[in-house]
FIRO-905475 format. One record per residue (C-alpha): residue number from 1; residue in three letters; x, y, z. Coordinates in steps of 0.001 Angstrom, whole numbers. Each point is the difference from the previous one (the first is absolute). Layout:
BEGIN
<r num="NUM" residu="ALA" c1="X" c2="Y" c3="Z"/>
...
END
This chain:
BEGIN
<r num="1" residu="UNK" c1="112727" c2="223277" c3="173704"/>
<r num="2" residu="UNK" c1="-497" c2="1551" c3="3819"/>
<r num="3" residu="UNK" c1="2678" c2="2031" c3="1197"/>
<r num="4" residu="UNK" c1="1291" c2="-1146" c3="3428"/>
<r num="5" residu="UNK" c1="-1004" c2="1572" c3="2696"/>
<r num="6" residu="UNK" c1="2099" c2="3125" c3="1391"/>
<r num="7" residu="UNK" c1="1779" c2="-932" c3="3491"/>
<r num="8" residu="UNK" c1="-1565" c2="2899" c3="1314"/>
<r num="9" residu="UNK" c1="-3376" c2="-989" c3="-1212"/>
<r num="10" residu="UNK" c1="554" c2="-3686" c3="1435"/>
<r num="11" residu="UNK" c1="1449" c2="1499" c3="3338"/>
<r num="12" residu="UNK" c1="-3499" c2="1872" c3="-106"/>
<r num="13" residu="UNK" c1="-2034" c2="-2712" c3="-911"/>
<r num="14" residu="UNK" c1="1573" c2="-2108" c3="3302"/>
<r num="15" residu="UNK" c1="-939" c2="2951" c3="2199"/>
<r num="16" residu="UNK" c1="-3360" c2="689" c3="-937"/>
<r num="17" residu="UNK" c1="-1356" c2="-3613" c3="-768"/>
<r num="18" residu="UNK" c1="-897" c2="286" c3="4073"/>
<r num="19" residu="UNK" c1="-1896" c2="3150" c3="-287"/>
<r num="20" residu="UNK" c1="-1929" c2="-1658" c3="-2977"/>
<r num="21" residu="UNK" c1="-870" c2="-3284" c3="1840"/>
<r num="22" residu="UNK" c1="-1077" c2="2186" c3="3138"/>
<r num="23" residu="UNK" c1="-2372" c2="2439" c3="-2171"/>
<r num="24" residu="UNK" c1="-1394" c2="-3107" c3="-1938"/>
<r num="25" residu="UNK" c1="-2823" c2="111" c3="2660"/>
<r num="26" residu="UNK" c1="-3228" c2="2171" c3="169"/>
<r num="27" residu="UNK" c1="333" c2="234" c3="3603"/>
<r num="28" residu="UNK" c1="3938" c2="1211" c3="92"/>
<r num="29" residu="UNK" c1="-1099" c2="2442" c3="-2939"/>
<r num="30" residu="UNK" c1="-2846" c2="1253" c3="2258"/>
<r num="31" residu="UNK" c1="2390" c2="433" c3="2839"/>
<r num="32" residu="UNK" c1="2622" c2="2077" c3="-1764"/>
<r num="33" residu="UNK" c1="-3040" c2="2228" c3="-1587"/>
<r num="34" residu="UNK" c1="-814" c2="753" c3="3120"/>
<r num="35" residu="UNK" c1="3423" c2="660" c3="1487"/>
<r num="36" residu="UNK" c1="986" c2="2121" c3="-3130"/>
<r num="37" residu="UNK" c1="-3232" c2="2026" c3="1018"/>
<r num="38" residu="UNK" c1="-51" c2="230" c3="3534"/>
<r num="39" residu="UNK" c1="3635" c2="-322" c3="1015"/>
<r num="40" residu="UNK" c1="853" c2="-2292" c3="2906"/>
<r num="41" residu="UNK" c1="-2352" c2="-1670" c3="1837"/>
<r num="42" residu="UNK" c1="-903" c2="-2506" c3="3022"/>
<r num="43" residu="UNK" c1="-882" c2="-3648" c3="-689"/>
<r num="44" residu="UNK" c1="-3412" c2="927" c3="1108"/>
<r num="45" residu="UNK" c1="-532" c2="3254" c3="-2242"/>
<r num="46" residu="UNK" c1="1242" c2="-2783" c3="-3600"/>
<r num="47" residu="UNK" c1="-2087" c2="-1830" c3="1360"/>
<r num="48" residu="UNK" c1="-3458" c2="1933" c3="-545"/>
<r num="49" residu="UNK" c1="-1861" c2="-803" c3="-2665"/>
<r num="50" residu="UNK" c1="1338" c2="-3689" c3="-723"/>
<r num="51" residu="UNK" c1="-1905" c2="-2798" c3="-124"/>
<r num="52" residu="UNK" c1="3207" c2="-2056" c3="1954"/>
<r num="53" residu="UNK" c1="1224" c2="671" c3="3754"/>
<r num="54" residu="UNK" c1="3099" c2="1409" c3="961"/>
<r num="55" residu="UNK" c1="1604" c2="-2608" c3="362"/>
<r num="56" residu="UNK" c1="-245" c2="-939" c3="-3631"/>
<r num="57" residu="UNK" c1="865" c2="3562" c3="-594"/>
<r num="58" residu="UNK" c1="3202" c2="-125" c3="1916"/>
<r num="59" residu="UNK" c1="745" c2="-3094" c3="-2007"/>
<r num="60" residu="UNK" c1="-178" c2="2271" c3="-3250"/>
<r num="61" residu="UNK" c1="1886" c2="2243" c3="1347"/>
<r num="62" residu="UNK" c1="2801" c2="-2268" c3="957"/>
<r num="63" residu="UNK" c1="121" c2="-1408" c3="-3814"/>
<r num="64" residu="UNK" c1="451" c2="3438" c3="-1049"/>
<r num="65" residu="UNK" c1="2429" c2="641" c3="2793"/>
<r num="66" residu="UNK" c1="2446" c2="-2447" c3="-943"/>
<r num="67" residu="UNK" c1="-453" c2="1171" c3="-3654"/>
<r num="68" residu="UNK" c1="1150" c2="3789" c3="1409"/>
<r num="69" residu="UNK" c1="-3346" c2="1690" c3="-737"/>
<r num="70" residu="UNK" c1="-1037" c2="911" c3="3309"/>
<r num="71" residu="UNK" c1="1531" c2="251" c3="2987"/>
<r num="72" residu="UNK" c1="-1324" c2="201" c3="4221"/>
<r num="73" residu="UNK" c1="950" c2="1942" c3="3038"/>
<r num="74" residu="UNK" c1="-1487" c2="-107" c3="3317"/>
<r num="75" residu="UNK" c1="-1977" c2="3370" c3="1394"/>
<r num="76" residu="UNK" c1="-830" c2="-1557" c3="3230"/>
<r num="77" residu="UNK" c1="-2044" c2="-3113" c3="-214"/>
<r num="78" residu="UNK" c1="-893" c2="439" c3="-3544"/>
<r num="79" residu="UNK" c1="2107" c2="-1222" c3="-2921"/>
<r num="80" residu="UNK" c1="-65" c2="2900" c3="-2608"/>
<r num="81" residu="UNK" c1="488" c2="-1194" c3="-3478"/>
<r num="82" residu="UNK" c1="1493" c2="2232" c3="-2938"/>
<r num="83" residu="UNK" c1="828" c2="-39" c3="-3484"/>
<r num="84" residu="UNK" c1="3524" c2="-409" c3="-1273"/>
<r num="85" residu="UNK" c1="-305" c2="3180" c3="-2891"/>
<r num="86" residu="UNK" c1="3654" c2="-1338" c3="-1090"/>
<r num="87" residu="UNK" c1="-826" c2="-3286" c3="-624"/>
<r num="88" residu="UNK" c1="-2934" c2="872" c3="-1986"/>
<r num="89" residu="UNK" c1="2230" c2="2481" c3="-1895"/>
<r num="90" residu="UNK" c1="2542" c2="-3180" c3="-918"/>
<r num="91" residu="UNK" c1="-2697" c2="-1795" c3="-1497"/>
<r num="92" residu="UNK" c1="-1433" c2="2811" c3="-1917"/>
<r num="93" residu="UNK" c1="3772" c2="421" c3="-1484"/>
<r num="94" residu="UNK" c1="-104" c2="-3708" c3="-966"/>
<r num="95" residu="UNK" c1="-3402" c2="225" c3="-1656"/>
<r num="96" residu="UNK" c1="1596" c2="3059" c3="-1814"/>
<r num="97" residu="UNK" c1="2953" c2="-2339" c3="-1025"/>
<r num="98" residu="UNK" c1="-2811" c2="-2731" c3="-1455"/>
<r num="99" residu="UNK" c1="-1441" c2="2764" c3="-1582"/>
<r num="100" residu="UNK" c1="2837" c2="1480" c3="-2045"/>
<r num="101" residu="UNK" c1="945" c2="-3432" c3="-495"/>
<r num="102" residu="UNK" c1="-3128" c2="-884" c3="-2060"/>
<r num="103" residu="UNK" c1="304" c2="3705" c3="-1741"/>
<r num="104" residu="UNK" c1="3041" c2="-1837" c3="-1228"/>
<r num="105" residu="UNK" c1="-1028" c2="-3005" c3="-1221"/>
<r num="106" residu="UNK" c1="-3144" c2="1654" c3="-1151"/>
<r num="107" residu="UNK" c1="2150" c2="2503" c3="-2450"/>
<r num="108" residu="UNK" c1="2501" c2="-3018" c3="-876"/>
<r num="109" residu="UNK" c1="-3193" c2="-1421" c3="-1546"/>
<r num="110" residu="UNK" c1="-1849" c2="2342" c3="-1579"/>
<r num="111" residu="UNK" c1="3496" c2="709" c3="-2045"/>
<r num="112" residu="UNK" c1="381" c2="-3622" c3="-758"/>
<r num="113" residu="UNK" c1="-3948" c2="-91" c3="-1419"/>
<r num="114" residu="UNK" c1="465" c2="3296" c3="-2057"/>
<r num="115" residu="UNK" c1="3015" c2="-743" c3="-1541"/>
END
């Protein structure tokens, strides 16, 4: 029989199912490589390399704004877009959760099976 979920894992879950749905597209995933290697950058820099204009790219970048993954300041004319490290970290800590989770069940059955 499952165990219920931990509050703390649920509480997790509700935080994080955002980040999920943001990075559940190649194009958001490319952005964020490319932020996690480069630091912050303009609209036009993201935009290099993509087969979409900046406009669609600012559109990404929105979805993963509301989500908390990136966030923009202004340096003159240029929006200048950067990766929220601590948001990240959150969602690593909730994959870590899911992890130890499944340890759990993982042991809980192999004991059942060998006894």
């Amino acid at each position: 029989m499952p165990r219920p979920r931990s509050s703390l894992a649920t509480a997790a879950l509700t935080r994080s199912a955002s980040v999920f749905a943001a990075l559940g597209d190649e194009t958001r995933l490319r952005l964020v490589s490319r932020l996690c290697d480069s630091g912050p950058m303009s609209i036009s820099n993201l935009s290099t390399g993509f087969a979409i204009t900046r406009q669609a790219v600012t559109k990404h970048l929105h979805v993963m704004e509301d989500a908390g993954l990136v966030r923009s300041s202004r340096r003159g004319r240029e929006s200048v877009w950067q990766l929220q490290q601590a948001r990240l970290a959150d969602v690593r800590r909730y994959l870590q959760l899911v992890s130890e989770e499944w340890d759990e069940t993982i042991g809980r059955l192999k004991r059942y099976v060998e006894r």
